[in-house]
N, C-alpha and C positions, 0 to 999 in steps of 0.2 A: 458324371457330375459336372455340371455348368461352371462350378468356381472352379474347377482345375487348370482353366483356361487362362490365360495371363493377361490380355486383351481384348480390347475390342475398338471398332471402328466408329467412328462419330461427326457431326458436324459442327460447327463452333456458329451459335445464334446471335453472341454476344455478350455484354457485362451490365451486372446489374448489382442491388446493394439488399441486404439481409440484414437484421434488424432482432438482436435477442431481446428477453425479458427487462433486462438493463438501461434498452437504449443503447448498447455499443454494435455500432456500425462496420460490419465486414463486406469489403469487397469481392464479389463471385464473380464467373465465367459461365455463362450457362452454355452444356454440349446435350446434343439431344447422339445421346448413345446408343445405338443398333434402333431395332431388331436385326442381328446380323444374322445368317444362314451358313453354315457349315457346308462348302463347295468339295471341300476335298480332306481329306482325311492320311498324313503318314505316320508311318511306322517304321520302328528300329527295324523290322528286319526285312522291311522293301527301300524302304530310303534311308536307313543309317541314324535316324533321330523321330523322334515326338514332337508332332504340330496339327496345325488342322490348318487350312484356309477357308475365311470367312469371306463372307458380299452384302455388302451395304448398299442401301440405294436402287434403283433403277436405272435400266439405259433402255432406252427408242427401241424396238425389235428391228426397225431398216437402219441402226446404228451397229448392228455386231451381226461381226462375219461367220461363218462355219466355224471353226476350229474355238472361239469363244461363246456357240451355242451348246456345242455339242461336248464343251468343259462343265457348261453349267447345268445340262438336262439331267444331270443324275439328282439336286438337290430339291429341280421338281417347282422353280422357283422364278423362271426367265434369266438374264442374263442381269450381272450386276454392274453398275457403274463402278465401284471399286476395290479391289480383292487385295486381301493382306493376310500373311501368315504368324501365327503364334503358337508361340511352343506349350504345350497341354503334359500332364503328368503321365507317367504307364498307365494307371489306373483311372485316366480318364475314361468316361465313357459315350461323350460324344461322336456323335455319329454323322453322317452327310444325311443333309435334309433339316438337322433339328437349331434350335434357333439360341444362339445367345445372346443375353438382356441385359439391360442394364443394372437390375437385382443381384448380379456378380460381384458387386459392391456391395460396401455396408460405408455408413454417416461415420465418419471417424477414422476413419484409414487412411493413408496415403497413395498416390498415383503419378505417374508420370506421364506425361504429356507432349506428341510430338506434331510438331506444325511444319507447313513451311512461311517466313516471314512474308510481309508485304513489298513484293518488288519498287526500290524506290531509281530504277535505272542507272544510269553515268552520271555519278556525284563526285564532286570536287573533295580536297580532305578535312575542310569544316565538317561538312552534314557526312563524311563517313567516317571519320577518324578522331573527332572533335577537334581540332588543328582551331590554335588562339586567332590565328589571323594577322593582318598587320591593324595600324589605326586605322580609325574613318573619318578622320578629319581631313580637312578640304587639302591636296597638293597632295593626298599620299597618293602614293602608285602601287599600293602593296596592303589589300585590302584583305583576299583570302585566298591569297598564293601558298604554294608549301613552302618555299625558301628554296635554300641548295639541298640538294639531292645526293651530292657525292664530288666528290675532289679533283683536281684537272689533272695533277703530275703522277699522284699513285693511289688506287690502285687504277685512273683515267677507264674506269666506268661507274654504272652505276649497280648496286650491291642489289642482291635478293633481298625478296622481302621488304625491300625499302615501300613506306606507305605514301600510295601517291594516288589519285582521283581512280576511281575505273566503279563497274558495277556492283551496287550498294542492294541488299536486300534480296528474297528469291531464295533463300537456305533454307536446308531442312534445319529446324531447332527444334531441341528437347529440352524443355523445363521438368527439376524432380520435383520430388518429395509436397503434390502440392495436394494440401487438407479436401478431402469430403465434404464437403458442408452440410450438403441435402442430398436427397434423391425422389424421382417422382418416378415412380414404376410404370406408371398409369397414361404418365405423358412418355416417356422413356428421356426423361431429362436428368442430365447429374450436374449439378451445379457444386466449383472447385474453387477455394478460396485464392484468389490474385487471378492476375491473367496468363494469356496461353499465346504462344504466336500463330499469325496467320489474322485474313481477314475474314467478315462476315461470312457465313455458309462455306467456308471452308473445311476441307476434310482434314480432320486431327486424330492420331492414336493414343487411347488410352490405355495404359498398363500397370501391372499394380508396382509399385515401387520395390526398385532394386537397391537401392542405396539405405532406404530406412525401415526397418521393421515396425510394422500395423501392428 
C-alpha cells in the first residue's frame, strides 16, 4: 500500500491565494509532489529497519557515474537527481520500480515540511539577529554595530554563543503541522496552507506529521 509510506519528495513552485465559498482568503504553497520511484527497498532483517528509497526528478545520463547507474537500473527508470529515504510499515508492500504519488494525501490532514532556507551570506547582527542598532541621526558612529561583546578584566575573552555577524541562511528547516488545502492528482500538485522554506524550484520533503494527529 502506497499510504504506508510516510514521504515523499517534491519541489516548491511557489505561493499563491485560495479563495472559499465565503470570500475568506488563505494563503498556500504550492509543491508539485513526486511521481517518485521506489530505488531501493529495506528490511528488518537485512538492514535492521523499514524504509524504502525514493528518486524524484531527472539527471543528464553524461551526469552520473557507474556506481549511481548501476544503483538506479533495478527501478528500470535512469538515474535520479535526487534520492531520499522513508520509513514505510512491515506491511507495506511497495516494491522497487513502483511509484509514489501524490494521492498519499488526503485535503484535511497535516504534513511536515523540510527545506533548506535561502542563503542570505555574511550578515551583520541587524538582518541575522534582529540587533536594535545604534541611532541614525547625523554624528552617530554607532549605527548597526553589536556593542561590547564581553569584559576586559574577567573572564578577558569572549563567551560561546555570543551573537555576532557571520553566515545567515542556507539551513536545513522543517516547518510542522502545516494544513492540506488541495490536492491535484492529475497535475501531481499539493497545495499547504502558509509557507515552506527554501526558494523557487527548490527541493522540499514532505511527510505526514509527527507532532499532530490527522
Amino acid at each position: 500500500m502506497q499510504t504506508m509510506i510516510t514521504g515523499i519528495i517534491g519541489k516548491k513552485l511557489g505561493m499563491t491565494q485560495l479563495f472559499d465559498a465565503e470570500g475568506r482568503v488563505t494563503p498556500v504553497t504550492v509543491i508539485e509532489a513526486g511521481p517518485c520511484t521506489v530505488v531501493q527497498k529495506k528490511t528488518r532483517r537485512t538492514d535492521g529497519y523499514e524504509a524504502v528509497q525514493i528518486g524524484f526528478g531527472r539527471k543528464k545520463a553524461q551526469r552520473v557515474n557507474r556506481p549511481a547507474a548501476g544503483h538506479a537500473r533495478k527501478a528500470a527508470q535512469g538515474a535520479f537527481a535526487e534520492l531520499r529515504e522513508f520509513h514505510v510499515g512491515e506491511e507495506s508492500s511497495l516494491e522497487v520500480g513502483q511509484e509514489v504519488r501524490v494521492d498519499m494525501f488526503q485535503e484535511g490532514e497535516f504534513v511536515d515540511v523540510t527545506g533548506r532556507t535561502k542563503g542570505r551570506g555574511f550578515t551583520g547582527v541587524v538582518k541575522r539577529w534582529g540587533f536594535r542598532g545604534g541611532r541614525s541621526s547625523h554624528g552617530s558612529m554607532f549605527h548597526r554595530a553589536p556593542g561590547s561583546i564581553g569584559a576586559s578584566s574577567w573572564p578577558s575573552r569572549v563567551i560561546k554563543n555570543m551573537k555576532m555577524g557571520g553566515q545567515y541562511g542556507n539551513e536545513r528547516v522543517t516547518v510542522l503541522n502545516l494544513k492540506v488545502v488541495a490536492i491535484q492528482p492529475e497535475k501531481n500538485l499539493l497545495l499547504v496552507r502558509g509557507a515552506v522554506p527554501g526558494a523557487k524550484n527548490s527541493v522540499v520533503l514532505v511527510r505526514r506529521a509527527v507532532k499532530k494527529s490527522n
